[in-house]
N, C-alpha and C positions, 0 to 999 in steps of 0.2 A: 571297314566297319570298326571303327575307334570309336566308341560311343561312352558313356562314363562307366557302363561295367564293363567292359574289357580292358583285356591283362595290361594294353598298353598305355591306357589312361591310369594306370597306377604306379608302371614302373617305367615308362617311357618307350621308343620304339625298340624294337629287340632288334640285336645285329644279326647279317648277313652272313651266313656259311655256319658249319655244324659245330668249328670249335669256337667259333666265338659266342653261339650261344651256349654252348657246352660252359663257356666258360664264365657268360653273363650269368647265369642261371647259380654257377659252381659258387658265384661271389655273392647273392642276393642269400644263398643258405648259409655261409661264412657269417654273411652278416646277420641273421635272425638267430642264427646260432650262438655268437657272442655278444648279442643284446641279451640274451636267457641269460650265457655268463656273468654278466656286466650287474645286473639284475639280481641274480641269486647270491653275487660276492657282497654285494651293498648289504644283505641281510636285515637286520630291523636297523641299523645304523641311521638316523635323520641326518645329522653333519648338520651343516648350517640353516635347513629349512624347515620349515617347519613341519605338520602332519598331516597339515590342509592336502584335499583333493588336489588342487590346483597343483602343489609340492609333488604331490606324485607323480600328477601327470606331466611337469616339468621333467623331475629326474627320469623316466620313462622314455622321454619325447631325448634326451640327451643323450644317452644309454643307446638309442637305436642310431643316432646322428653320430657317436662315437663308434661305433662298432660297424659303419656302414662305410666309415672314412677308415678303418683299418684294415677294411675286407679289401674296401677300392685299392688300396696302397700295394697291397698283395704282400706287406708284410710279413702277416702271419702264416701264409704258407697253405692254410686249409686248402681255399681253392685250386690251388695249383695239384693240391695231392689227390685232388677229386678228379683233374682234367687230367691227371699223367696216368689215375687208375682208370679209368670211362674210357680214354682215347688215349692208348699204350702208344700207335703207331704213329701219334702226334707228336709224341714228348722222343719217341725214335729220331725221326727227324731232326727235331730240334735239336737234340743231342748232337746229331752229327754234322751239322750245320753250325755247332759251336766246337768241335773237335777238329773241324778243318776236311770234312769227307769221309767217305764210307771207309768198307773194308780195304784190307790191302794185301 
């Protein structure tokens, strides 16, 4: 049922198993979260364009394509701090899995 109102005609299919949509999900709020930022920092500042509607709806449409590419990158870290609080026993793992094995 992909029809033009469901979820996955807006953000594409969602992945397979709990943390990766844990973690899809963790990165789509990362990113609507620092298009607010992006958005609220610009303040009344125009910069090179002008006032016109069109101007807004550009910086707008940029702001969420910047901020969508910085969530994807996992740069900034939000979503990851979202999947290590949500799914503690994932980032366990993973931990130990980079530390070379469990207890000793």
């Amino acid at each position: 049922m992909d029809g033009p109102n469901s979820i996955n005609s807006a953000v594409g299919p969602l992945p397979k198993g709990d943390e990766a949509r844990l973690r899809f999900a963790a990165q789509k709020l990362e990113a609507v979260w620092l298009a607010h930022v992006l958005k609220e920092s610009r303040g009344t500042a125009q910069g090179f364009l002008d006032s016109s509607m069109a101007s807004q709806t550009f910086r707008d449409m940029l702001d969420e394509a910047l901020a969508e590419e910085i969530a994807t990158s996992g740069k900034f870290g939000l979503a990851d701090g979202m999947v290590r609080q949500l799914m503690p026993e994932a980032g366990v793992q993973a931990g130990e899995a980079q530390s070379g094995g469990g207890t000793q």
